[in-house]
C-alpha positions in Angstrom: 0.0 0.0 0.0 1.4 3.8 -0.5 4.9 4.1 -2.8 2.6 4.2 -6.1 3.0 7.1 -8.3 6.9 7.3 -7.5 6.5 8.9 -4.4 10.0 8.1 -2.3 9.2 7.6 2.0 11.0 9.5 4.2 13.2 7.7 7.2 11.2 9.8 10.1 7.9 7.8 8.2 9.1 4.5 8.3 11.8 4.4 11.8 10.4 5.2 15.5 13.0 7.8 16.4 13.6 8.4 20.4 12.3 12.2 20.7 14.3 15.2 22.1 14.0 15.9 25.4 11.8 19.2 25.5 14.1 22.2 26.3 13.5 24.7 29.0 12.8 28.0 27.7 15.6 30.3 29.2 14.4 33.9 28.8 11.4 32.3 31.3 13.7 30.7 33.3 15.8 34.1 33.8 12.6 36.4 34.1 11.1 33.5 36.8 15.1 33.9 39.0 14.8 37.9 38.9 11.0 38.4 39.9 10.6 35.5 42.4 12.6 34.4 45.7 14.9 32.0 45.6 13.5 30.0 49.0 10.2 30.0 48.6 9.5 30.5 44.5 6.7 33.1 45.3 7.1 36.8 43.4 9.9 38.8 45.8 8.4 40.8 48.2 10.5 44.3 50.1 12.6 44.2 51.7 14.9 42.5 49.1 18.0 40.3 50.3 20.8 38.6 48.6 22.9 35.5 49.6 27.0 35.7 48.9 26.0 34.1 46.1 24.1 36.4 44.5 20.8 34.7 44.7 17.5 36.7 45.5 15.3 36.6 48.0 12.0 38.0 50.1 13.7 38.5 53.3 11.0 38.1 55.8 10.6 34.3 54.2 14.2 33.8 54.6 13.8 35.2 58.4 11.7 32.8 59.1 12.9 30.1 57.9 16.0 30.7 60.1 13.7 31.1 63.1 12.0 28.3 62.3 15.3 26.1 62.2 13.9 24.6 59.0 17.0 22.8 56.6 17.6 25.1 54.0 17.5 23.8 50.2 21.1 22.8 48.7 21.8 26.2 46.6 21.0 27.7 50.0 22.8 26.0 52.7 25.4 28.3 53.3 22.9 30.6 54.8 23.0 30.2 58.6 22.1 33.7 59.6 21.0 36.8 59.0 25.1 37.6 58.5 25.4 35.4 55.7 22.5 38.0 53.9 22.6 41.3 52.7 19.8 43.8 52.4 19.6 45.0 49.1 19.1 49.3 48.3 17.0 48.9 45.0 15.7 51.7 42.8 12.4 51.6 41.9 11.3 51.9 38.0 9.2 54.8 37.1 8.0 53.3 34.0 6.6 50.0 35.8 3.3 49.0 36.9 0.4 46.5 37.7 -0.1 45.6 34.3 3.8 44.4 34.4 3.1 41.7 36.9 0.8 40.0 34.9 2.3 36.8 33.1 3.7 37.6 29.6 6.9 37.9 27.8 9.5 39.7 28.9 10.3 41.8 26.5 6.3 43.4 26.8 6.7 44.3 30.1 9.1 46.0 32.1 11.5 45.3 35.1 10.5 47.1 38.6 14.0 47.9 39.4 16.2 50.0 37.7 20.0 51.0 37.6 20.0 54.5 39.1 23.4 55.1 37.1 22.5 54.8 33.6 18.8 54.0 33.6 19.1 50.2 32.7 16.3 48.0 33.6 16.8 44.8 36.4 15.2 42.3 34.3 18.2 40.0 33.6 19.2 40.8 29.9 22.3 43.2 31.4 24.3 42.3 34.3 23.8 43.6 37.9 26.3 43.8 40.5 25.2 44.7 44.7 27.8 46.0 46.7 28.0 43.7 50.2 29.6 47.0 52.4 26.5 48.9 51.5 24.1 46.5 49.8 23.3 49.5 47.0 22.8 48.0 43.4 23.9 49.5 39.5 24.6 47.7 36.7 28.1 46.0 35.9 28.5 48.7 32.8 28.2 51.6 35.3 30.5 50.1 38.2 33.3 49.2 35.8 32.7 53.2 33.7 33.2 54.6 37.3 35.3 52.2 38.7 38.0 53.5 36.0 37.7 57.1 36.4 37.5 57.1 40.4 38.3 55.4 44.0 37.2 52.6 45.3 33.7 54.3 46.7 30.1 53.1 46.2 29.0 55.6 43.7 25.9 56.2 45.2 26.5 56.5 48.8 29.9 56.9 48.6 30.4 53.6 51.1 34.1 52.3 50.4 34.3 48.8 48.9 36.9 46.0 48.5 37.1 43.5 45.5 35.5 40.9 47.5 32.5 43.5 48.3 31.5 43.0 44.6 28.3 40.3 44.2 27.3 39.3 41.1 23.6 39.1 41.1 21.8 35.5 39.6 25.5 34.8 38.0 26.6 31.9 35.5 28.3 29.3 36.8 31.7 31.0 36.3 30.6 34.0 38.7 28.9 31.4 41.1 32.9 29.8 41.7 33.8 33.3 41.9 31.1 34.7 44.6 31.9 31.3 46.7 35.8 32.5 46.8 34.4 35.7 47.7 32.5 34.8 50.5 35.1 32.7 51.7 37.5 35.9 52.0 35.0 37.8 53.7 34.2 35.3 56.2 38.0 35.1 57.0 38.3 38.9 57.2 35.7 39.3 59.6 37.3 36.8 61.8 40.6 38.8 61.5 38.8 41.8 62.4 37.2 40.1 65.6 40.6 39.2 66.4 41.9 42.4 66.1 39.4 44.1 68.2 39.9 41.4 71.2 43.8 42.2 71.1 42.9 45.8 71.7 40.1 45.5 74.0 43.2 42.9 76.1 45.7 45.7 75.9 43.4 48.5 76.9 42.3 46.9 80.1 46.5 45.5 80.7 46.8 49.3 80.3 44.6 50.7 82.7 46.0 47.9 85.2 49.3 49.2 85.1 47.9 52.7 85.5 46.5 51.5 88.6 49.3 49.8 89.7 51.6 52.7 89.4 49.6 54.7 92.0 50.2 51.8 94.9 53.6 51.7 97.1 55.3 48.1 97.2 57.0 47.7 100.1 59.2 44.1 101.4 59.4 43.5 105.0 60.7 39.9 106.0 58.8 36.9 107.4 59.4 35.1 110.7 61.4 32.9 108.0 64.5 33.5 106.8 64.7 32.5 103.7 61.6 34.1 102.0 60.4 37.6 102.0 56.4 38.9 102.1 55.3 41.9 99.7 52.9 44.6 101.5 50.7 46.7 98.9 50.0 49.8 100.3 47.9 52.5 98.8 50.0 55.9 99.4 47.4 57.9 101.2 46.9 55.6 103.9 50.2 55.1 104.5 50.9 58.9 104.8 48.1 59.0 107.4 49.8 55.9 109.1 53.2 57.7 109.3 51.3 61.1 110.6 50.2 59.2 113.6 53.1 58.0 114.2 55.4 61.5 114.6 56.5 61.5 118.2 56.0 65.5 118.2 52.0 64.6 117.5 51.8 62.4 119.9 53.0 64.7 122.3 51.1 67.6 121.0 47.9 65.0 121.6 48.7 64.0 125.2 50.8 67.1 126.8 49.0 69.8 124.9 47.2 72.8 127.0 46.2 76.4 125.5 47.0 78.1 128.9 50.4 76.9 128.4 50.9 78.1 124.3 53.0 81.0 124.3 51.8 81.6 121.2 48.1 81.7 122.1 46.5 85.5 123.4 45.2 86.3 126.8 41.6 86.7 125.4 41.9 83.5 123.2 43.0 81.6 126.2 39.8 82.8 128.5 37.7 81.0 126.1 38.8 78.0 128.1 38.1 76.6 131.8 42.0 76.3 132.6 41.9 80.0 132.5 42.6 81.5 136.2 39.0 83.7 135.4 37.4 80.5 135.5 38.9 78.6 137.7 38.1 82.4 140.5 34.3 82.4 139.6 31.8 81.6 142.1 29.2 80.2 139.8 29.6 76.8 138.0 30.5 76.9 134.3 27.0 76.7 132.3 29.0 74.1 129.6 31.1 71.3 131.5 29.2 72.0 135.0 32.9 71.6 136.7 33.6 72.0 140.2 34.7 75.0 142.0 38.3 75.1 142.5 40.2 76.3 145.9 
């Protein structure tokens, strides 16, 4: 049956061939990674966080998820808390609105977040980059025009920013090995700068030991053996109070001392006094100390 009238079959007519194995369509694919979270696959909700990997996400879902103790998914498990995120300082587009979060092609609608720099919208056909000192985000064309021309500054809040700072938002898998060295030197330089501070923080309070210890008197005085000798700290004020008490010419100024007998003293100071021979005359007891009469 068929094949009359010259007609040739084809191979695809006559053969079962295995079919292809249906191909993902990537513009969706990037559109779905730069509109929904990374965690829970829902549209991104503000605040807007980023991993040291670069991936997106709503932040309040990833919050809870750490609250909740929950095992994170595998492109995810290196976040362990809220250190190992970064909360992202995203311009808003003018141009889009509630039509644009409908479902449709990309190129119909447009991106809510733009590059405050040069205007270009987030929507994954150009490449974004988030600074991790600051967390503000331009596009990988405007850092790198800027870049050449100036310090190593944020250009929009003027934050300074290393080479490891630099995240590569929803990267290839090249820039995914490079945010994972990244993070690794970040890690490591924050426990160098931990470090730092507790050598400080030691030093400062050995410091202010010494200082203290300066303004004590060490003195030696020996033991009832002979052989070893017994330190005394003494603060310096008491023992300058201990050595006043112990002037003999105090002492006898505190047991031997009379006014009637200071040359130095006046008549009509001294008559303040009963040792005075005007008190010791009168005929009335003193109206103070109620002493006797003397003969």
């Amino acid at each position: 049956m068929g094949c009359d009238g010259g007609t040739i079959p084809k191979r695809d007519e006559l053969v079962r061939v295995k079919q292809k194995p249906e191909q993902k369509d990537k513009d969706a694919e990037r559109e779905f990674r730069w509109l929904h979270c990374t965690l829970t696959q829902q549209r991104l909700q503000e605040p807007i966080a980023m991993c040291g990997m670069g991936r997106l996400y709503s932040k309040q879902s990833l919050i809870e998820r750490l609250l909740e103790k929950e095992k994170m998914p595998e492109m995810s498990e290196h976040v362990k808390s809220l250190k190992d995120i970064k909360t992202l300082q995203l311009t808003p587009n003018p141009a889009f609105t509630e039509e644009d979060k409908t479902e449709g092609l990309l190129d119909t609608r447009h991106a809510p977040y733009i590059c405050k720099l040069i205007g270009l919208e987030m929507s994954g056909k150009f490449r974004f980059v988030a600074l991790w000192s600051c967390g503000c985000v331009v596009s990988e064309r405007a850092l790198k025009q800027i870049k050449g021309n100036s310090s190593s500054t944020c250009p929009l809040c003027q934050t300074p920013y290393s080479v490891e700072d630099i995240v590569v938002l929803n990267g290839n898998e090249e820039d995914l090995e490079l945010m994972k060295v990244k993070m690794e030197m970040r890690a490591a330089k924050r426990k160098s700068s931990k470090k730092d501070k507790k050598e400080a923080k030691k030093v400062e309070i050995k410091t202010e030991t010494d200082e203290s210890c300066a303004s004590t008197v060490v003195t030696e005085k020996p033991s009832t053996s002979t052989s070893s000798k017994v330190k005394v700290v003494a603060n310096p004020k008491r023992l300058g109070t201990a050595n006043a008490m112990q002037d003999p010419e105090l002492k006898r100024l505190k047991n031997d001392f009379s006014v009637a007998k200071d040359p130095k003293a006046s008549d009509v100071y001294k008559s303040l006094f009963t040792s005075h021979k005007t008190e010791k005359e009168q005929e009335r007891a003193h109206w103070v100390t109620y002493n006797p009469f003397y003969n």
